[in-house]
N, C-alpha and C positions, 0 to 999 in steps of 0.2 A: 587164399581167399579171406578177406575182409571177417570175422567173428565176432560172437558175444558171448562169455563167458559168463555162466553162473552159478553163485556159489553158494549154497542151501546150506541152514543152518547145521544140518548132519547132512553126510553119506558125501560124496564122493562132486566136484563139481562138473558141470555141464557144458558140452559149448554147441552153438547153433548158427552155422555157415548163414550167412548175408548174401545171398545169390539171386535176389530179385530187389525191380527197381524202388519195391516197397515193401516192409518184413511190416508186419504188426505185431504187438505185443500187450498180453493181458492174460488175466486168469479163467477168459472161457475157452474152451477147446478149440473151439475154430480160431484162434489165433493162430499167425506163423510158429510165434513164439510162444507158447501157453505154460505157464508157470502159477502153480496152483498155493501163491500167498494168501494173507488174508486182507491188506491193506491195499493190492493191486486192484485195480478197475478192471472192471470186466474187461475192457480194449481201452489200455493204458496210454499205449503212445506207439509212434512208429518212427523207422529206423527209412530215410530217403533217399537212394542214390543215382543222381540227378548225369552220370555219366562219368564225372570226377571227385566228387566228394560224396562224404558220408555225412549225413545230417537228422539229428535227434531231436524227434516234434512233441506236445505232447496232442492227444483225442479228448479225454476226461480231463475237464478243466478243475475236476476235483482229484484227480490226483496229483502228487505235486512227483517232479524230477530233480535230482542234485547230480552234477555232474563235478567232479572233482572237490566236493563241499559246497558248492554254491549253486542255489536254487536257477534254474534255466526253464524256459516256456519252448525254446526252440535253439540249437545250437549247432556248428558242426564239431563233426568225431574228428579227434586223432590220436595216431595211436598210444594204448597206455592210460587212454581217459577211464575214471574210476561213474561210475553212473547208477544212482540209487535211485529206484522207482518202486515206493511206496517204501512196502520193505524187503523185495528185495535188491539182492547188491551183483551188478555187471561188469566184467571192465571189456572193453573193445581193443580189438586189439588186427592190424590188418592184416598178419598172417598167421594162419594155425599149422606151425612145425611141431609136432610129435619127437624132436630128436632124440629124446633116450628112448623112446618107444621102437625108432629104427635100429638104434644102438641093441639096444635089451636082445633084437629079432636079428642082430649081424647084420643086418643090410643096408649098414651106412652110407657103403661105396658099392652097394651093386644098381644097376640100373633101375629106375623104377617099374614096375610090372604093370601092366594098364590094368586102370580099376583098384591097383592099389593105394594107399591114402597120402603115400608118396609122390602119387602120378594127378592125384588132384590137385594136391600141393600145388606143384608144378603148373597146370592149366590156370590154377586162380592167379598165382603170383605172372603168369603169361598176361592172364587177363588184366590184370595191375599194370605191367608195363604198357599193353593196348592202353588202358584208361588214358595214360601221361603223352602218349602220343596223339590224343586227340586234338591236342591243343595247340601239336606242331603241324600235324598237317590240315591244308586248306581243303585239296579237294575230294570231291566225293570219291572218284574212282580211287587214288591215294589210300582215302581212310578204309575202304569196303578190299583193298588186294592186300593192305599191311593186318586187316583183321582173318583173313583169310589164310596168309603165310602162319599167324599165331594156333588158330585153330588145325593148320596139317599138325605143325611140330607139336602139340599137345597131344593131339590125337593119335599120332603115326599116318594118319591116312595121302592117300598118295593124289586126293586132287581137293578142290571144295568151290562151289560156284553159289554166289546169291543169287536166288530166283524170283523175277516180281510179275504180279499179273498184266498180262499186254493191256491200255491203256488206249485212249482215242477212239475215233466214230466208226473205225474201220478194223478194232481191236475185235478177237474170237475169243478171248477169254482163258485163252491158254499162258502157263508161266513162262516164262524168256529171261535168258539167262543176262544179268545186268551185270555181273563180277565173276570172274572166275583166275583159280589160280591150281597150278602141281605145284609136286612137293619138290620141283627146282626153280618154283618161282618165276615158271612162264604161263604165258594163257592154256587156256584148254583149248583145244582144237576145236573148229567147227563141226558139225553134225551130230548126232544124238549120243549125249556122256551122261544123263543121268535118268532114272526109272520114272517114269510117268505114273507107274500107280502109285506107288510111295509116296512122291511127289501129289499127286491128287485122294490120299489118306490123310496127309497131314494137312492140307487145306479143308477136307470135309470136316477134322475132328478137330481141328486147332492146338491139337496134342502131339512131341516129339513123337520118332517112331525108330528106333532102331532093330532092325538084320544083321545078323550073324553071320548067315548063309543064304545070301537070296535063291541062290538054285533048287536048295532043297524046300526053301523055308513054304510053310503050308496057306500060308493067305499068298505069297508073291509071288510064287516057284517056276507056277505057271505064267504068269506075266510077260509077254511077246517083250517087251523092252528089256526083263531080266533076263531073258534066252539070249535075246539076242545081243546084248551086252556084255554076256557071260559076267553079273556080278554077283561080289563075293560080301562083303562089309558093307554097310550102308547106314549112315545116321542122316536123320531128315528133323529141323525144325522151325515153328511155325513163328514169321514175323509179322507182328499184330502191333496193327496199327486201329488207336480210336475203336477197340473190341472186336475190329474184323481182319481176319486172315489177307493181308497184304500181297505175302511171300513168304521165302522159307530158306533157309540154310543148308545147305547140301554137303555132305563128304562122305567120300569113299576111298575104298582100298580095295584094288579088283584079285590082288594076289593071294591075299590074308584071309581067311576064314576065319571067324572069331573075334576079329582084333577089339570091337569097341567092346565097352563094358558100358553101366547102367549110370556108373560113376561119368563116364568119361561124356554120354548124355544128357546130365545135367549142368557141367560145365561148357556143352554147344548151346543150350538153352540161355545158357547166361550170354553167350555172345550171340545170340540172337537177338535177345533183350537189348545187348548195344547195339546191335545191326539195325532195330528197329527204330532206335531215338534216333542214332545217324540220318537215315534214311527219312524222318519226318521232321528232321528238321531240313536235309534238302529240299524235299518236296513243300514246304511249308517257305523257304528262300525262293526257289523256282516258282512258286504261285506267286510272290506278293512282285519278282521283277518279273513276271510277267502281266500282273497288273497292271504297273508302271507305264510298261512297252507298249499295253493296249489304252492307258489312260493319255499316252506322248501323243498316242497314232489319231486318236480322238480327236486331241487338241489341236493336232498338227492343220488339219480342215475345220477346227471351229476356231482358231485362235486369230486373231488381226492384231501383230505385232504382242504386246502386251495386255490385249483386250481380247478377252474371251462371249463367244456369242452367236450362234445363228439364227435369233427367229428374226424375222422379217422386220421389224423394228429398228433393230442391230445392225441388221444389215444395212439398212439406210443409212445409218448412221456409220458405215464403215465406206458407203458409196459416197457421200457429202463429203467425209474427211480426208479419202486420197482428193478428192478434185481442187480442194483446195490448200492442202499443207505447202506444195509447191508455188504459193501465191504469197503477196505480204497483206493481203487484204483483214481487215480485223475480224473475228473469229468471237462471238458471246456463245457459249456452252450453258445449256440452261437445266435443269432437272433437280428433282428430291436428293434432300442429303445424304451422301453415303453411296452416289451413284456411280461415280468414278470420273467424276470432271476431271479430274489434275492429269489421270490417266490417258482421257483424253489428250488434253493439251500435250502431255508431254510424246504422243504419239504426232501430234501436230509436227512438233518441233523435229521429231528424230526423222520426218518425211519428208522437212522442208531444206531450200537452201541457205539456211540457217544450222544445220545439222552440226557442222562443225564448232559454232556460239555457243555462249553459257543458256543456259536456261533458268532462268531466275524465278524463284516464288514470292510473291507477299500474299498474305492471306489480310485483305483491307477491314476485319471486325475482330481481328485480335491484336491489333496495336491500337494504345493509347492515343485517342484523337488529338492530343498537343503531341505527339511525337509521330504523326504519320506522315505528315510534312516532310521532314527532315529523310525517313527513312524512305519514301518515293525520290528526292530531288535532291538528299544528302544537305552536309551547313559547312561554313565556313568556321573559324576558329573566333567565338567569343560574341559566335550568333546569339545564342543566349546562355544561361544557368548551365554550368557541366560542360561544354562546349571546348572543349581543353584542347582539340586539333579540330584541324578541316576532313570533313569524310564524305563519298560518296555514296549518291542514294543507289535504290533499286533500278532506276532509268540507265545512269550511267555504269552500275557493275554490268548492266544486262547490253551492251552495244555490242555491236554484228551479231544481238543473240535473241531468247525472244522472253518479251516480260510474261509472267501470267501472276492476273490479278483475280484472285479467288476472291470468292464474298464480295465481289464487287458493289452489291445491293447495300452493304454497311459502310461506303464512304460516304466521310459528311459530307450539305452540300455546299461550304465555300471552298474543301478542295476538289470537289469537282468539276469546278472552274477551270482550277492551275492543270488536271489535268488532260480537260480539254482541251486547253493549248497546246500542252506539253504534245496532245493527239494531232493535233493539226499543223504546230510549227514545225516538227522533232526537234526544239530546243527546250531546253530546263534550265530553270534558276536554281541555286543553292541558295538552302536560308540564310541570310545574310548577307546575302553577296548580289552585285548587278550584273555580273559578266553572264553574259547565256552561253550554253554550252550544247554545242550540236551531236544527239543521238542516234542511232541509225539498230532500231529496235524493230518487233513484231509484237503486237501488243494483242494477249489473249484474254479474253475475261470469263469471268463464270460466276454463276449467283446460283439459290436455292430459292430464290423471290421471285414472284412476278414482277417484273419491271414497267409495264403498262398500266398496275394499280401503284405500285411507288410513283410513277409522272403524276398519276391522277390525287391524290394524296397529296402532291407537293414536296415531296422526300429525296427524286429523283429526276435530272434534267430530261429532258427530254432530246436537245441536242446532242449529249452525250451519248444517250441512249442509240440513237442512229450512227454516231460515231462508233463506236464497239460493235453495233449489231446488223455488220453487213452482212454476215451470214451466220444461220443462228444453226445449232446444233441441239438438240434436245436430247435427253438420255432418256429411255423408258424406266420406270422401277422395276425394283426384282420381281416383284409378284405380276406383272404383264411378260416376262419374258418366256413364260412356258420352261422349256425341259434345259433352259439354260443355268437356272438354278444349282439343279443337279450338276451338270458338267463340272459348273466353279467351284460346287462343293467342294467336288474329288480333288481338284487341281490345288485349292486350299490346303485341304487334310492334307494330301502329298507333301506340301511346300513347307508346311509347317511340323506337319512331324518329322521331319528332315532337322528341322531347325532347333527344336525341342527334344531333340534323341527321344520322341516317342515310341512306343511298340504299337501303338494302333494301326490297324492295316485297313480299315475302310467304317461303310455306314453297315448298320441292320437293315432288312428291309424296309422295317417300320422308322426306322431314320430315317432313309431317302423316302419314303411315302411325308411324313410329317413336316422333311424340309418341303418337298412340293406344296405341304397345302398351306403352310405359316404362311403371313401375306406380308411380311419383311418390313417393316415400316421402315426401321433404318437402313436396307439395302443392304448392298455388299459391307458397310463398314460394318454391320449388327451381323451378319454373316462370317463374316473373319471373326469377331470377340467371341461369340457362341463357340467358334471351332476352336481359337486357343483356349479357351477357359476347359473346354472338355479334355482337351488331349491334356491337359495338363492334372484334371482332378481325376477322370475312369481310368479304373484297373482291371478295363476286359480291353479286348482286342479288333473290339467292334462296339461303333458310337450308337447308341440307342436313342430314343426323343427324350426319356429324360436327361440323360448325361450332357443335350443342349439345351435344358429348357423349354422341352416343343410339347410337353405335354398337352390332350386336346382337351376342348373345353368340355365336352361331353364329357368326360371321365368325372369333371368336377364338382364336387357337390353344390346344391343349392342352398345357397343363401340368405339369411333375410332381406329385403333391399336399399335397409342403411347400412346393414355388413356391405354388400354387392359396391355402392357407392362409393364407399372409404376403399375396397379392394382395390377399383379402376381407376382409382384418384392415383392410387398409390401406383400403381403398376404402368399409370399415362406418365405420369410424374419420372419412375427410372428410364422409358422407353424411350422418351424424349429426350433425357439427358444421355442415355445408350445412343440417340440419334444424332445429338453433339457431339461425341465423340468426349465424353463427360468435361465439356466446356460449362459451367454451373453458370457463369454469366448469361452466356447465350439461352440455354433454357429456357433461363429464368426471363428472357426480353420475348421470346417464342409466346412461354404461355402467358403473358401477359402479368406476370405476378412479383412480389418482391424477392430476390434473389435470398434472402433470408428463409424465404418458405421453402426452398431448395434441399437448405442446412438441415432443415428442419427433417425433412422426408428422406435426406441423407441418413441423420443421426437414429431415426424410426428405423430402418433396413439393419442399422448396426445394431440396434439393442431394440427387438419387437416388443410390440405389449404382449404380457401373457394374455393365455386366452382365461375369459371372462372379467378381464379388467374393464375399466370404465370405457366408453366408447372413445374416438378422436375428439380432440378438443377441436371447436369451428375454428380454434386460425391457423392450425394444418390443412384445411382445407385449401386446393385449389384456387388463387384468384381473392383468398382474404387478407387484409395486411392487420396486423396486430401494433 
């Protein structure tokens, strides 16, 4: 067993067995470790062993630790490490052999006698080799019959069965046996092998309990299960889980009267202790796939293909788009940004007879308006400036396939001309060139604009407009879809902490309450950032509204209402650009303002004013140009 040695300025040194998952150490009594220096901390530091290793923390950030000469805030042990805390001096060391102590006694080579400090030896160093095999084997049953084989041969005892509390809607409350193993390394037989009252003593006290002699013994003797089991030896202890009595460790020996000692109880403790991490961390495995299973099963009747959604909305929108994916008729998808147009389309495609086609994207407001030409219709070589080869556009990569034109609202309008043609003839020109070249495409569009105030405006054709919008698809935003939010959340989180090796395994309550009531401006894309920015910054296990930024406005103080102003300015200012998908140009065209104001409200979020500095200057302001 794992020790800590220490060595007092006089008298004789100390050593103190490491037999729990956490030793503390300091100069008040109630330490594990309590050593009465004068430069130790009351609770100095603690010694953690996490199932395989041994690791030295400190508590008192005023005390300092040296571990082999050199200052440590948190380290692991190995063995031989020399460890100064405060003043005094430790070494660690992972097994504590007495060998001239056996020698001095002759009993080098006699057997050890149970409860002798030989036969502890022995169970820690047992428990050593369990630790190393934790790591080879996978499964639970595995790890709970090879910890079980280690605790007979320590013990002598001739069976030993984990026992956990029945479980489910239909559970009584009684323990059941989940492991059991003899000392030949087969099962235990079914029907009643172990005492029920002992059994339900060390669930009421949370405390091991060992018997000597159950028949005679004066609390169990009388005990229907000890009669009638006729036993003899009994060690019983308790696996505690999260501070409450789980289950419990069982062995016996029905031949032996006597055999366990007090020694040889506190090394069933200690693997009860790994019985118990084992065990919560299956259980803690088995809940998060079984989340999954019930998060698939969910999905499975709310998903349409790669679109997630039931409310009534949604669904129309999943009714319009089977009737016509199997058509070549044009398709304009229309909704707030961040709603899942492409998604759309691209379920268009994957439904149509076109399935087999490429499926092409241009996004029509993030190319360069002297280069959109070319990249729709493709150039010939020495069309103009750079023109080094002939290349095709987006029309011709995209044939037997289907184009989809995002942002449609942001083509100029003299190539909305060519590509009316290009809609009506299925031929294209290449810049540069007079040969027309016959296409044979599905042309899907989708805007974040109204396109009825673009015709009116002058912005947008209006022939065109009927050209694209034979049938028009509309997406709801997040905040109309009701309990669909939620669903996507989970499917999110899943997708992503998968993706990110996070340990997050879902929302808090108050997460999934706060994602329900945000009103999402940017939609699912402001929904995906919120979730990766968190799984990547929290270090719980569970996403809270702050860990997304969902804090509610009520929590927030009052302001004065040119503070309030400058806040909303600032906060419309990132949300919109969270709403671009941080396209700083497009913003900056949205809110109406110089794209330098953008920079401006960038460079504010990087480096804030302290608080009580001068207020914003007016051409940070929204809408002013300087």
């Amino acid at each position: 067993m794992p020790i800590l040695k220490w060595s007092p300025p006089q008298g004789a040194p100390r050593a103190f067995v490491l037999y729990k998952p956490v030793v503390t150490i300091g100069r008040e009594l109630g330490n594990d470790i309590a050593v009465a220096t004068k430069e130790l901390a009351d609770v100095h530091a603690q010694v953690l062993f996490d199932g395989r290793d041994f690791s030295l923390e400190e508590v008192d950030k005023r005390g300092g630790i040296l571990i082999n000469g050199k200052k440590k805030r948190r380290a692991r042990l190995v063995h031989g490490d020399r460890i100064r805390l405060g003043d005094a001096d430790f070494v660690f060391s992972m097994f504590d052999e007495p060998a001239s102590a056996r020698r001095a006694a002759g009993g080098a080579d006699e057997p050890f006698a149970p409860g002798s400090e030989g036969a502890q030896l022995a169970g820690l160093r047992k428990l050593h080799e369990f630790s190393e095999k934790l790591m080879t084997l996978a499964g639970l049953d595995d790890l709970l019959e090879a910890m079980l084989d280690a605790v007979i041969e320590v013990t002598g005892a001739e069976k030993g069965l984990v026992l956990l509390l029945s479980d489910g809607p239909n559970a009584d409350g009684r323990p059941t046996i989940r492991a059991s193993r003899q000392v030949n390394r087969e099962m235990v037989g079914a029907g009643g092998t172990f005492s029920d009252s002992i059994v339900q003593k060390v669930f009421e006290t949370a405390r091991p309990v060992i018997v000597s002699d159950a028949a005679t013994d004066a609390q169990f003797g009388s005990s229907e299960s000890v009669v009638a089991l006729r036993l003899s030896s009994v060690m019983c202890a308790p696996l505690i889980s999260q501070g409450a009595v789980m289950g419990a460790l069982y062995v016996g020996n029905d031949r032996v009267k006597g055999l366990f000692q007090r020694s040889q109880l506190d090394v069933l403790a200690i693997f009860a202790g790994q019985a118990s991490i084992i065990l919560q961390n299956a259980m803690l495995l088995y809940a998060l796939r079984a989340d999954k299973e019930k998060l698939a099963a969910e999905l499975k009747d709310k998903r349409f293909g790669e679109i997630i959604g039931v409310c009534p909305s949604m669904m129309e929108v999943f009714r319009k788009l089977q009737k016509v994916a199997t058509t070549d008729i044009g398709v304009l998808i229309t909704g707030e940004t961040g709603t899942g147009k492409e998604l759309i389309a691209r379920e268009l495609h994957r439904r149509s007879n076109r399935a087999n086609g490429p499926f092409v994207v241009i996004n029509c407001g993030a190319i360069p308006e002297n280069l959109i030409e070319s990249e729709l219709f493709g150039h010939v070589r020495g069309a103009f400036t750079g023109a080094v080869a002939s290349r095709p556009g987006k029309f011709q990569v995209a044939d037997k396939g289907t184009l989809f034109l995002d942002e449609i609202g942001e083509l100029p309008l003299n190539l909305q001309v060519k590509l009316l043609r290009a809609l009506q003839e299925r031929v294209v020109f290449r810049v540069g060139d007079s040969r027309p070249e016959k296409v044979d495409i599905r042309v899907v569009a989708a805007t974040n604009r109204i396109l009825e105030d673009e015709i009116r405006g002058g912005r947008f054709r209006e022939d065109l407009y009927y050209r694209l919008n034979v049938v028009n698809i509309w997406l709801p935003p997040l905040r109309e879809r009701g309990d669909d939010v939620l669903v996507i959340a989970k499917a999110l989180l899943s997708k992503f902490a998968d993706e990110l090796h996070s340990t997050v395994q879902g929302f808090t309550p108050q997460g999934l309450a706060a994602i329900k009531k945000y009103s999402w401006p940017g939609n699912i894309r402001q929904l995906e950032n919120r979730i990766r920015k968190a799984l990547v910054l929290c270090e719980r296990s569970m996403l809270t509204p702050e860990d997304m930024d969902l804090t509610t406005a009520g929590d927030a103080p009052i302001l004065p209402l040119e503070k309030a102003k400058e806040e909303f300015q600032r906060r419309y200012v990132l949300e919109s650009l969270e709403r671009n998908n941080g396209n700083r140009t497009q913003t900056a065209r949205d809110l109406g303002v110089d794209p330098r104001t953008i920079f401006r409200y960038l460079e504010r979020e990087a480096n804030p004013i302290p608080s009580g500095a001068a207020s914003v200057p007016s051409g940070l302001m929204v809408g002013s140009e300087r």
